[in-house]
N, C-alpha and C positions, 0 to 999 in steps of 0.2 A: 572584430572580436568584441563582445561585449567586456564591461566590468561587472561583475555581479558580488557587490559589497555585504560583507556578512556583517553577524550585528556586532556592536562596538566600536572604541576610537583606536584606528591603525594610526601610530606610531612611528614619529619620523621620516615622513616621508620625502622633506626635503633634502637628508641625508641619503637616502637609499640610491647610490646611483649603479650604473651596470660596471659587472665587475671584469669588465673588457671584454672586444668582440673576440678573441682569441680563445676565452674559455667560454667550449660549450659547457649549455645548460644539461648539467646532468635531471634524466628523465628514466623513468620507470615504465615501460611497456608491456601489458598481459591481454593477450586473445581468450579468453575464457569459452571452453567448449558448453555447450547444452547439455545440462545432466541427467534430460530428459522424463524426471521427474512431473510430476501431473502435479497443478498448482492450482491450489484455494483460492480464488479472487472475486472479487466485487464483480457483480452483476456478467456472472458466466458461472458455468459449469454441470455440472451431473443435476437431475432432478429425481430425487424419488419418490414416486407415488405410494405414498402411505396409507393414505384412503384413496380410492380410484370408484367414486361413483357406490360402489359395493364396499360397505365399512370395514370387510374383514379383507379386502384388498389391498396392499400387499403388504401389510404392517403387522398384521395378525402373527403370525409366526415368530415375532423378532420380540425378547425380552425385554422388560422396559430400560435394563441398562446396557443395551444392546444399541449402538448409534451407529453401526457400519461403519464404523473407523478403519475396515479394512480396504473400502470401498476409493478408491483414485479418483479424486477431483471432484467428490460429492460438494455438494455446495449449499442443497434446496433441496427443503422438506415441501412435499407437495400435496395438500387435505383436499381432496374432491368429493364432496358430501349434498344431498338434498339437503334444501332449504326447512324441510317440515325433520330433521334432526336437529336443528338450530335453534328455531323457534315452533316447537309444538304447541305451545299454545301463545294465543295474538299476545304481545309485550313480554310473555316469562323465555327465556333465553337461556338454553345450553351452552355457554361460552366453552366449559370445560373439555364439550366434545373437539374443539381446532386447540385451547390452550395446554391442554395435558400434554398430549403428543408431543407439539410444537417445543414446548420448555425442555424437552432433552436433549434435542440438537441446537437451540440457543442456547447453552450452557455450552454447548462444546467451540460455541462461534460459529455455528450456520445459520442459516435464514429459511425461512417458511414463506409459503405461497398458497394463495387459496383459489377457487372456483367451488361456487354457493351454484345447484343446479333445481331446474326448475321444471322438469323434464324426464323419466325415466322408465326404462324398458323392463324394469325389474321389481318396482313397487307403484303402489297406486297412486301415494300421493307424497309427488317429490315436493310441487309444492304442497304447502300445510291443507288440510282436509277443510281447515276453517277458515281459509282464503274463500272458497267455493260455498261453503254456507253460510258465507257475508253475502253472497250476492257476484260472484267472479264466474262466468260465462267458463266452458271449456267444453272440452269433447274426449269421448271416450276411443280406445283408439288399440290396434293391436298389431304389433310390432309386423311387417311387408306386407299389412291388408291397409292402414288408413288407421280415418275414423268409422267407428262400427257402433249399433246400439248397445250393445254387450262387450264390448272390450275392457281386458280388464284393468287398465292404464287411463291416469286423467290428465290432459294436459290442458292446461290455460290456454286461452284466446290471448294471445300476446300484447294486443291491442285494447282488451278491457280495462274501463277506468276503473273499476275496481280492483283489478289485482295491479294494476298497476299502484294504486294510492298505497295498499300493502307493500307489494314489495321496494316502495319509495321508504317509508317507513322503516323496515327492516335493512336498506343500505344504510340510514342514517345509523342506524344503531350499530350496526357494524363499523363503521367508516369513525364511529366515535373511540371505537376501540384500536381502528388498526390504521387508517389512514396517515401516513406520515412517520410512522413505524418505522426505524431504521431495521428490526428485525424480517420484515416483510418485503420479499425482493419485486412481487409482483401481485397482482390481482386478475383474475381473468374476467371478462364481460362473460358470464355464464350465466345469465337470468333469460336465455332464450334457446329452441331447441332443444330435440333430445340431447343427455347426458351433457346442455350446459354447451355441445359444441357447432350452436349456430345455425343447426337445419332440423328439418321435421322427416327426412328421408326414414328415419326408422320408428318413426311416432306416428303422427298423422298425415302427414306428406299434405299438408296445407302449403301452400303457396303465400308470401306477405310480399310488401312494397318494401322498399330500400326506406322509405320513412320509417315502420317500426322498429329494423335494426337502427337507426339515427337515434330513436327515441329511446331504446334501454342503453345504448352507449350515452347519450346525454344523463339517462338517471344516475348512471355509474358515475359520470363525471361530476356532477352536482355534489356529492359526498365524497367522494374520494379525488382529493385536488394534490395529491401531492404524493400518492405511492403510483407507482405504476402499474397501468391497465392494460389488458391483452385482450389485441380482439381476435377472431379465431378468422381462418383463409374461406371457411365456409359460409361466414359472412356472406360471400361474394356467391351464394347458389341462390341469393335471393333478387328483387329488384333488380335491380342496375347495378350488378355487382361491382366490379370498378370504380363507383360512384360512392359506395359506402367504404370499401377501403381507402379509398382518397380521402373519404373524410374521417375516417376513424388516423389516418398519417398524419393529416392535419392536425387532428387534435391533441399530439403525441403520444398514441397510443403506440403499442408495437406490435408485432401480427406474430399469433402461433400455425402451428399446421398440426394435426392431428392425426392426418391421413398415413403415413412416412410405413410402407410397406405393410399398407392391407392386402394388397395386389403389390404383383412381381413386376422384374423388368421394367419396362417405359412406364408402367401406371403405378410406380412404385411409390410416387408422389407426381400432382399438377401446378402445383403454386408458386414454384420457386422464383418466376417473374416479378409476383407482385411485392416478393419481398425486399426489392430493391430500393421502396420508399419507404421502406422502414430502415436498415441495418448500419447503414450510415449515420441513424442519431438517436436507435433504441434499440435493446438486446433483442433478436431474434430467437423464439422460443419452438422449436422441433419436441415431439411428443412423437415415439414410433406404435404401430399398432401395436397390442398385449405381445408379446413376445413368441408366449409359445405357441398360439393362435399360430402367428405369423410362421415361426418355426415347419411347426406341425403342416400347415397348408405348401408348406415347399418355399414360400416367398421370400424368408428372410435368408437362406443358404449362408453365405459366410458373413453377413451382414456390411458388406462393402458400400449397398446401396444408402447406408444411413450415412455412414462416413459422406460418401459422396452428395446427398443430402446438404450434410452441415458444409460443404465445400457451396453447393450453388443456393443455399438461402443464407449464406456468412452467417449460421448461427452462433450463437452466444450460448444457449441452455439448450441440453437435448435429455431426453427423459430417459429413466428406469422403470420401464411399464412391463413389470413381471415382478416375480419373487427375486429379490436381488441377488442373494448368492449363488442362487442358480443360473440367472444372466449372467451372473460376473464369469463364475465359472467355464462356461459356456462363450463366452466373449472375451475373455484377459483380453487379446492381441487386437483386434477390435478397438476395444475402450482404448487399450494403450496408445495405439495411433488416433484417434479421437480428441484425447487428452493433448495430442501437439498439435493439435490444428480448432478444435471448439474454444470461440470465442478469441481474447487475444495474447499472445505471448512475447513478452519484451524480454528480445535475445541482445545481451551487451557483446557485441561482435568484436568490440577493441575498445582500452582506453589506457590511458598516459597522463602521467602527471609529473609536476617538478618533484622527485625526492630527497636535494638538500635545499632547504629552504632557509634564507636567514630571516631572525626573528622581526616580525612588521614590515616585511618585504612581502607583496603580491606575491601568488604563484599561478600555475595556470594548470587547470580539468582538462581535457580533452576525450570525447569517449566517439563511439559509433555503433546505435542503435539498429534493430530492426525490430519488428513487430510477426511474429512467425505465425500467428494465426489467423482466422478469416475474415474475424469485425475489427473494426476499432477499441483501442484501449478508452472504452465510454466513458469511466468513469475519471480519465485524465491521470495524471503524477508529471510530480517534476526531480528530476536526478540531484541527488544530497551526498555529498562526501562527508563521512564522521572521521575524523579521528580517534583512536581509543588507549589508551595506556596501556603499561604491560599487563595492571588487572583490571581488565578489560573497564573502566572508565570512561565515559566520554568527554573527552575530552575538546571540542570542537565539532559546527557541522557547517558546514559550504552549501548554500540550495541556490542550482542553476535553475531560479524561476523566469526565466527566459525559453526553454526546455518542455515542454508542455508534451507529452510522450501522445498522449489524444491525436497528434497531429501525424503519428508516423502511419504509411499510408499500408494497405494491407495487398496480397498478390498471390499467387499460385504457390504450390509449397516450395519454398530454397529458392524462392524469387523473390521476394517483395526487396523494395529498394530501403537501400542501408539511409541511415541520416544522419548527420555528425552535429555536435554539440560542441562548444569549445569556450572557457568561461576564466577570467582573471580573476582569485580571489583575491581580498584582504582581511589579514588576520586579524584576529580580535586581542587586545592589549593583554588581556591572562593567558594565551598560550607562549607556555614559556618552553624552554629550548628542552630535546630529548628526541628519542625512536619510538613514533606513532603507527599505531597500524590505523591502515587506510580499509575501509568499506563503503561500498557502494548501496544504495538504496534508491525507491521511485515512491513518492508519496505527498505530503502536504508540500505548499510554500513556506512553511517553517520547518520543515526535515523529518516531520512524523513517519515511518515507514509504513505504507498500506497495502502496496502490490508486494506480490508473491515472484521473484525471479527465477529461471534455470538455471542456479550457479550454487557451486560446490561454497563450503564452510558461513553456512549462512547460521544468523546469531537474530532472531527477532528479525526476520524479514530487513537485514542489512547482510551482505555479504564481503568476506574479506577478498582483496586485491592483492596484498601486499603492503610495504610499510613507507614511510615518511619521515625524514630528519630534519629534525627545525633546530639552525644555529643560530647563539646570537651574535653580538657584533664582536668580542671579545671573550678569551678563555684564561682562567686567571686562575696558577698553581705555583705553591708555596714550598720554597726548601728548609732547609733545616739552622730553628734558631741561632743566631750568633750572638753573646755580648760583647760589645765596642766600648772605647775606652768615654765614651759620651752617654752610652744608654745600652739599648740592644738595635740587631738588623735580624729586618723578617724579608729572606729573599723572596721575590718575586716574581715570576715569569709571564709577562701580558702575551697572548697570540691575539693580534688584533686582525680581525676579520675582513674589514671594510673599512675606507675612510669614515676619522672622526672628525668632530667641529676641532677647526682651532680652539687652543687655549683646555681641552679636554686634559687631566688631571686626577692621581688613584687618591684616592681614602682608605683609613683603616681605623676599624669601629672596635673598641673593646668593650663588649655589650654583657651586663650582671642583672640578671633577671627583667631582661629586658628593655634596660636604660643601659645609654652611651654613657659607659665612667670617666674613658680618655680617650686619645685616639692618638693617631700615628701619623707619619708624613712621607711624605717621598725621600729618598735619598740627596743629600744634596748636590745639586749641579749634574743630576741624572739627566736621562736623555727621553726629556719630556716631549719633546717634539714628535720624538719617532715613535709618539703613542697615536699620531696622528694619519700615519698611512699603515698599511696590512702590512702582518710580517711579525717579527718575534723580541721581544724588546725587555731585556732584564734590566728592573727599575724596583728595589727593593722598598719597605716600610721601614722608619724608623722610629724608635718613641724611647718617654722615660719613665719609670715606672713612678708613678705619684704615692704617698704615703698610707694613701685609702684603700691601696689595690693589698698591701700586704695580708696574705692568710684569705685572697681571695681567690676564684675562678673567672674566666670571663671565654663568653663566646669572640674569636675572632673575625670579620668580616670586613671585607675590601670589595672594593669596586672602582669604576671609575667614572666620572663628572665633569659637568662644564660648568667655574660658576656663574658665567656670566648667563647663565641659564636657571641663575638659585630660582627657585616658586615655581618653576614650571614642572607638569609632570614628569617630563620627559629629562628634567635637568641629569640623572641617574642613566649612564648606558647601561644597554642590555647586555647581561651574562650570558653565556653558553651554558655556565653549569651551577645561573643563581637561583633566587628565589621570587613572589613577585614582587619584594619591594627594592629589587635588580641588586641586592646584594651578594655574595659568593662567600658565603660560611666556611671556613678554612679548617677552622680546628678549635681547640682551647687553650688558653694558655691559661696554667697557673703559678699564681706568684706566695712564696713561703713567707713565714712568717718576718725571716731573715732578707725578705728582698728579692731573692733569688725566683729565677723565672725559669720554667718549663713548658714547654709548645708540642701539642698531640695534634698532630694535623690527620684530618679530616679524607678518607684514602678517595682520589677524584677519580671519576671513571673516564 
């Protein structure tokens, strides 16, 4: 069992011993169901193509304050635009064209992803016009004939240093803007091939060596060190295909597929093998052909084959490559099952915890994990216990950074192996004693909540369990004033919790604006000892009224003390129902002008 110490100094720990093997630990147990719900998370989820190569592709339609928020598990705005929309002319740069769009679903907390395409079946010059009248080699080309002299499409020589010097140029510029971008989930190697995805099969059907895709995945790399690159599975139709995805894995790239039902049945996709050396340590990205293409051809029928897709390339991100609501429409039940298996899902199977806790006493977490979807949780978390007050406050948080959810392993659906966590807290010296509600969250090593759960009454990506009673060592309640023919008696009633130190002793504070005016004593010849073991021990306050107190008020408060512990923090035990400087506010007493004393005690819950 680990310890996993929370921040602050726990409090008596030499006192804290077990309070007999005879009583069990009372514990708290909930199996929390799946609420099946579609969850927002880091580096997973829905993609929408908002520009798809053709700019009025599929965004066109949709109002600018129109962000598909009806849309399950969107995650990623996705801009797939030629290069010669970006920069039309050499150095002046249309940023607006990726930033406009892009800032309305970063407002709402999604991410954007791009592919810059170099390549296209549908205008002349994907890249810029004034790439080629610098001096950049290409060939004229018409979409299932090749290249031709009269074709009305230009594509680059992939291999010229001068489009190459350009478009090195133009990454830099780019990569000044987004590289490293928290809002950017991904970047794809699209500076080769038609439409950006790798091959020349519907442009010129040129043949290259596995060096030139090496060489635009290395320019990609040069500039963009630090967001994530996609290389596409068509990679691999050129050269030495396995050779170039071996090294684009190397390089930590991650591999998309494009293909995901062009064609039906068994050729519904061919790549699922190579995505093995990706999905284990980078999101896998699925892209299905245009939808209603696929529709309309018979191929996509109830769309089972994508599902099954995202099952054998353990995808992370799969795309909306249509006009969305009419996919959605079309697909609810689809997506919905997608949504419990794309990318990965941390289902809390069971967890337990102590729920009467005494105050600076250890307690102990207990949970059991699974991961119900296909990849790994990449982006990691570690399981945080908050406590919260009754308005809703936080009031404590516990982080099993021992826990590292990254690690839970992935499997077939209602298979993957469960994994237990079990962690001994220590509380921090300001949680003081009362009925905590308990929430569970997966996030930072300091208890930040960043994953999204399947669990009902969630509050900010924490979710409630149930609650938590933190006692402390003693409970201290007050009867009704006497005067004695000495002074006055303030009865007493200690419930002591737990052994105290020898020599432990009450006080009684009679506090006016703050300052201790006089104070009170024990009874005398009381039964000071039996303040030392648990159990219920009436030991009253006595005092006499001094001649400064007349025509005053004063807050009453008691506790109990070791002196031979004076200076130390801890010299003051812990209340069940004090404050944190471990006093127990009782009431007020007021004393008349004529002497005479009155006690409004303070009603204790």
């Amino acid at each position: 069992m680990r310890a996993c110490a929370s921040t602050g100094l726990f409090l008596l720990l030499g006192l804290l011993v077990a309070r007999g093997l005879a009583q069990e630990e009372k514990r708290t147990t909930v199996r929390p169901q799946d609420t099946g719900a579609a969850l927002t998370n880091p580096g997973m989820g829905w993609v929408f193509h908002y520009y798809d190569n053709i700019p009025r592709n599929y965004g066109s339609r949709l109002e600018p304050s129109d962000t598909l928020d009806d849309f399950p598990g969107l995650t990623v705005i996705y801009l797939r635009i030629p290069w010669s929309y970006i920069e039309p002319e050499e150095g002046r740069f249309n940023w607006s064209m990726l930033d406009g769009p892009s800032q309305r679903w970063i407002a709402k907390g999604l991410q954007v992803a791009f592919r810059i395409s170099c390549s296209e079946s549908w205008m002349r010059y994907a890249t810029p016009e004034w790439v080629e009248k610098a001096g950049a080699r290409g060939y004229n080309f018409r979409p299932g004939t090749g290249v031709c002299e009269d074709g009305p499409f230009w594509e680059p020589d992939y291999d010229d240093p001068v489009f190459l010097d350009k478009l090195d140029h133009f990454l830099a510029a780019m990569a000044a803007r987004y590289d490293g971008n928290p809002e950017v989930a991904f970047i794809d190697v699209g500076s080769f091939g038609v439409w950006g995805e790798g091959h020349t099969y519907y442009s010129t059907k040129l043949d290259y060596p596995a060096s030139t895709l090496r060489r635009h995945i290395d320019l990609h790399l040069k500039h963009f060190r630090r967001t994530l690159l996609a290389a596409n599975d068509d990679f691999a139709s050129h050269g030495h295909g396995q050779e170039i995805i071996d090294y684009a894995a190397a390089q930590g790239l991650t591999l998309r597929d494009d293909s995901i039902l062009v064609q039906g049945g068994k050729s519904a996709y061919f790549s699922a093998a190579l995505a093995s050396a990706f999905w284990p340590k980078v999101p896998v990205i699925l892209e299905s052909e245009h939808y209603g293409g696929s529709r309309d051809r018979g191929n996509w029928r109830d769309g089972s084959q994508y599902l099954q897709a995202v099952e054998d390339y353990h995808a992370s991100y799969a795309s909306i490559h249509w006009w969305p609501r009419e996919f959605l429409e079309e697909n609810r039940d689809l997506v919905a099952r997608m949504n419990m298996r794309l990318g990965y899902r941390l289902q809390l199977v069971e967890a337990s915890w102590s729920n009467e806790v005494l105050m600076g006493e250890s307690w102990e977490f207990a949970a059991v994990w699974r991961n119900a979807g296909v990849a790994p949780c990449l982006p990691g978390g570690y399981p945080a216990v908050t406590l919260r007050d009754a308005k809703g406050g936080i009031v404590a948080v516990f982080v099993d950074g021992g826990f590292d959810v990254r690690e839970l392993p992935v499997g077939p659906p209602d298979q993957a192996e469960v994994k237990s966590e079990k962690c001994t807290f220590l509380q921090p010296f300001y949680l003081m004693p009362g009925t905590y509600d308990v929430y569970i969250s997966v996030g930072t090593r300091t208890g930040t909540p960043t994953l999204a759960l399947p669990l009902p009454d969630g509050d900010g990506r924490r979710y409630r369990l149930g609650q938590m009673k933190i006692i402390g060592q003693y409970t201290a309640r007050v009867g009704e004033l006497q005067k004695t023919p000495d002074g006055w008696l303030l009865p007493v009633t200690w419930t002591v919790n737990l052994p105290l130190p020898a020599g432990v002793r009450p006080f009684c504070h009679f506090e006016h604006e703050g300052q201790i005016v006089f104070q009170g004593h024990p009874q005398a010849d009381g039964p000071l000892q039996a303040l030392e073991r648990p159990g219920v021990v009436e030991l009253g306050c006595v005092f006499s009224l001094p001649e400064a107190a007349r025509g005053q008020s004063f807050e009453v408060k008691l506790g109990l003390w070791n002196p031979e512990w004076l200076g130390r923090p801890d010299e003051r035990m812990l209340p069940d129902n004090g404050a944190p400087d471990r006093r127990v506010t009782v009431g007020t007493l007021t004393v008349s002008d004529t002497g005479e004393a009155t006690f409004a005690p303070i009603p204790m819950q």
